[in-house]
N, C-alpha and C positions, 0 to 999 in steps of 0.2 A: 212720462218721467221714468219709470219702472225700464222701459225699452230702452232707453237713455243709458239707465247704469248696467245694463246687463250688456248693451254694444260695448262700452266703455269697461267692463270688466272681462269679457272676451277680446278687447285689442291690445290690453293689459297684458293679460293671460300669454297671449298669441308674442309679445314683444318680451316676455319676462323666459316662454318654452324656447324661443331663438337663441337669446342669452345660454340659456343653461348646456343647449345642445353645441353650441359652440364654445362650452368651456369644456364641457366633459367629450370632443373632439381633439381639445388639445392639451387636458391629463392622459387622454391615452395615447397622444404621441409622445407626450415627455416621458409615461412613465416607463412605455415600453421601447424607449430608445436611449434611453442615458447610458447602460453600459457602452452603445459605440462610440460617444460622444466621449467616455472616461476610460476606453480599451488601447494600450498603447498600438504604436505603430508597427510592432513585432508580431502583437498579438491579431492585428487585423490581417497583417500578409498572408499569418499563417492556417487562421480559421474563416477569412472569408475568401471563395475562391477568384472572385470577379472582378477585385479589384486590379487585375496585372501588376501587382506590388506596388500600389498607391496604399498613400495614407488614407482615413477619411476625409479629411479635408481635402486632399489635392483632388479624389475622384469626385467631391461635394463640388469645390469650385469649377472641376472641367464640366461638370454637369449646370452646374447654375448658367456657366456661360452660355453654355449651346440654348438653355432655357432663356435665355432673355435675348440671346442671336435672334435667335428663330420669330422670337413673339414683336421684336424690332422691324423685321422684316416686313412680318405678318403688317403691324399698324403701319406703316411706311407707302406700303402699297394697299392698300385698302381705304385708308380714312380716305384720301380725295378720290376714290371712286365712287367710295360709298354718299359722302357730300353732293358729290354731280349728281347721282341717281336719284339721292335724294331731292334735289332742288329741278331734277327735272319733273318727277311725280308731284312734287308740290305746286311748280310753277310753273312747268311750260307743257307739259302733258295734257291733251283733251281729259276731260272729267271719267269717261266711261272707261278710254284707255288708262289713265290711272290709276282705276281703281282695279282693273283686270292685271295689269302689270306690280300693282304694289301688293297684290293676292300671292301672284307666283314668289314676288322673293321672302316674301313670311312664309312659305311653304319650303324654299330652298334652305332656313334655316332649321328645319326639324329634319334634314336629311342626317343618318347616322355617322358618325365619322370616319367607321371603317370602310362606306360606302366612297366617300370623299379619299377615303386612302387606295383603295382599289383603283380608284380612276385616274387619281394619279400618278399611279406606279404605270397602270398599263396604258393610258391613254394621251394624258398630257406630257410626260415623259419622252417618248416620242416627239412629238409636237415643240417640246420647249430646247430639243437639243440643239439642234441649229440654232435657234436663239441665241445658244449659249458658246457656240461652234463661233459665230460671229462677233458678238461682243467680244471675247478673250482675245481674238485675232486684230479688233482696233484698238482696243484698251491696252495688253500687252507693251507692245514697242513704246508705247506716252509712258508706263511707270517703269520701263527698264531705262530710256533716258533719265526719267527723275530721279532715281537711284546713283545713274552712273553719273550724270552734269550736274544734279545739284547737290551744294556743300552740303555737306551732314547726310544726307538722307542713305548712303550709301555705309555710312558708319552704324544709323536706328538698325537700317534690315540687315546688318552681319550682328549685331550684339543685343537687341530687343527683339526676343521672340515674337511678341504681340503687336509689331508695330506693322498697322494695316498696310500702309504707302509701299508695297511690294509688288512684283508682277505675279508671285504669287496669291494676290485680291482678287484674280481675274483670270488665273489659269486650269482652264478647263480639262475635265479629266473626265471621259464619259465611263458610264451612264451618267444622267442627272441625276444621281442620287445624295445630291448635298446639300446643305443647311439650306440655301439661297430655294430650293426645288420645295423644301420645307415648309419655306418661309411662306413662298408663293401659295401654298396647297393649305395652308392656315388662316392666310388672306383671304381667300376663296372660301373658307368656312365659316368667318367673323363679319366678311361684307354682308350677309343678311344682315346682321343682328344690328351692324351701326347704319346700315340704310333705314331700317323701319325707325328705329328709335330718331332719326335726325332728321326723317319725312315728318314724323308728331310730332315734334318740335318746330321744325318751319312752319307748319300748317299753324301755328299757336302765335304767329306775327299777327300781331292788331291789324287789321285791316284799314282802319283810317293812316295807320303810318303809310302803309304802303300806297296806299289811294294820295295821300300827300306827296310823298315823292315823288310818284309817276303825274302827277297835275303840274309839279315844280318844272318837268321837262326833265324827267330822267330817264334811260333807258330800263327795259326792263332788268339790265345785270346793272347797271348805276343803283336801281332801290332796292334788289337784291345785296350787292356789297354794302348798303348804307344802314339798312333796316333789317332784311332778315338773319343776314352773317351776324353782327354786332348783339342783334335780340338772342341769337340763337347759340352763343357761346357756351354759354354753361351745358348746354344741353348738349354739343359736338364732342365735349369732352368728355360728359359723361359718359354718353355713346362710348366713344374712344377707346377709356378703361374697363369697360363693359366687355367691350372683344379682346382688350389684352388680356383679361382674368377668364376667358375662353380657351386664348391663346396658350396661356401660361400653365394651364393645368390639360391641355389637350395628351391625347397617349395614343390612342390607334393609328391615328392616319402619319404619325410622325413617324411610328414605328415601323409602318409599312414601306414609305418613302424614303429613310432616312438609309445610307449606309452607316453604323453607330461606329462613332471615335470617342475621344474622350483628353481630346485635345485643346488650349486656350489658343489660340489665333485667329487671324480674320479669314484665312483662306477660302471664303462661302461659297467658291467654285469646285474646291474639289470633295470626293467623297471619301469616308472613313475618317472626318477631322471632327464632327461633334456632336453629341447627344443630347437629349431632355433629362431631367429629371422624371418626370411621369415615366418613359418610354423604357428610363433605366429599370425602374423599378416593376414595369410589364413587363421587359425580356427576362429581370432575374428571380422574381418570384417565385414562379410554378416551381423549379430548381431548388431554391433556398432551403439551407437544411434550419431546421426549428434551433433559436439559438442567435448566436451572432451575426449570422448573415441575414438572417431575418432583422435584427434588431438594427443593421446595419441599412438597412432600406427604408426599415421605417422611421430612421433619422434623416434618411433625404423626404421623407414625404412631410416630414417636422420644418424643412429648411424650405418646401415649399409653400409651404402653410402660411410661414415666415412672411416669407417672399409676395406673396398675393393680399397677406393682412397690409403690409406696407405699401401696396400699392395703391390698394384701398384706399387707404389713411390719405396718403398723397392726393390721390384723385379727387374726396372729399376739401381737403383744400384748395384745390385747387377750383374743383365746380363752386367753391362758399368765395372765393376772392374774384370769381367772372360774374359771380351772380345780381353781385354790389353793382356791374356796370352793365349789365342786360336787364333786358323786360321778364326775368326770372322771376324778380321778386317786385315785380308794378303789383 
């Protein structure tokens, strides 16, 4: 009994020290960023050097954009690799090889990110240009037609900056040093983490469901889409925003990869069009004279704080409204 209340006053404890630390994470971002948030647009050109004569807001929102580009990318290409790998380790993998192969990628998710940025810049880089050499070359001529033959579209790309449906979507400018090269090299960082987390979760399928299916005459992808997809929603999602909230605060490996812009468009092929937030705030730090330009970074690190609490929040609903129709909560 005594053991009882002393676990039970220790996860209290444990859930009450979380609280606090995350509140007193986010008075010292309010308290020591409010003057940029109240510093006119005269006073920012003039005393912070970084901004190329942006207000804060327009360099906050070209920053958020590239931050949620990149992290778009990142979950895009990732979730259904990491799904397949996962459902191969779970399901169709011998037991000994699974357990050797689901070792190596829990181990590729503790690799450092600067090390992930390194290999990108010198290795994949190489590797992904052709890729990108080719795509631009079939993709190109299909949106220069839909610009010049179809009604409207030709009017969006002369007067809406942001409107993606351009042959600028897809026109390559090497090196790969652009959002899309980003994106991929983030992918690549966050597939661990939503592989392991959506292998434990598959592997957590009842077992008579699945034995029921396959007795009914179902293929092994038949009880797979029937039973362990449907069981395993809440859990893919979770996964999901797991690696976005990876994504979204990542800074070395983007900063190494990235040629930094500070541009809103979709252009994701060419380089020098978009930035992070993290990555802004890695290159202008060390620099940052004490004062406003400091105060001014540490209001983008407030708007990302923002930005990950709300996604949180989201994902949270979203895993409590999948959980009501999955074996989450059998």
């Amino acid at each position: 009994m005594n053991g009882d209340k002393v676990f039970a006053g220790l996860s209290k404890g444990a859930g009450i020290l979380i609280i606090v630390m995350l509140g007193a994470v986010a008075f010292f971002l309010v308290s020591q960023s409010y003057p940029a948030f109240l510093a006119s647009n005269q006073t920012i050109q003039a005393e912070v050097g970084f901004t190329k004569g942006m207000s804060f807001w327009q360099f906050a929102a070209a920053a958020l954009f590239g931050t949620v580009l990149s992290s778009v990318i990142a979950l895009v290409v990732a979730v259904p690799f990491s799904i397949g790998i996962a459902l191969f380790i779970s399901h169709y993998a011998p037991r000994r090889f699974a357990a050797g192969f689901g070792y190596v990628i829990d181990l590729l998710a503790a690799i450092p990110s600067v090390v992930f940025g390194l290999w990108g810049m010198k290795t994949l880089e190489p590797i992904i240009r052709p890729v990108f050499v080719w795509i631009s070359d079939i993709l190109t001529p299909i949106l220069q037609w839909w610009v010049d033959d179809v009604p409207g579209m030709g009017w969006l790309a002369d007067n809406v900056s942001w409107w993606p449906l351009t042959p600028e979507l897809v026109h390559f400018v090497p090196p790969a040093r652009n959002i899309l090269m980003g994106g991929l090299v983030l992918a690549i960082m966050i597939l661990p983490i939503i592989t392991s987390l959506c292998r434990e979760v598959f592997l957590q399928t009842p077992r008579l469901q699945e034995e029921a299916a396959l007795g009914l005459g179902a293929t092994r992808w038949e009880m797979i889409r029937m039973t362990v997809l449907p069981i395993g929603r809440s859990g893919i999602v979770s996964a999901a925003m797991l690696g976005l909230g990876r994504a979204l605060g990542e800074t070395m490996a983007l900063l190494m990869v990235l040629s930094a812009g500070l541009k809103i468009n979709f252009f994701i092929m060419s380089p020098g069009q978009h930035s992070t937030i993290a990555s802004q705030i890695a290159l202008n730090w060390p620099e940052a004279q004490a004062g406003l330009e400091r105060q001014f970074l540490i209001g983008l690190g407030l708007l990302l704080f923002a930005l990950t609490f709300a996604v949180n929040w989201v994902a949270r609903k979203i895993v409590a409204r999948y959980a009501e129709f999955s074996g989450a909560n059998a």
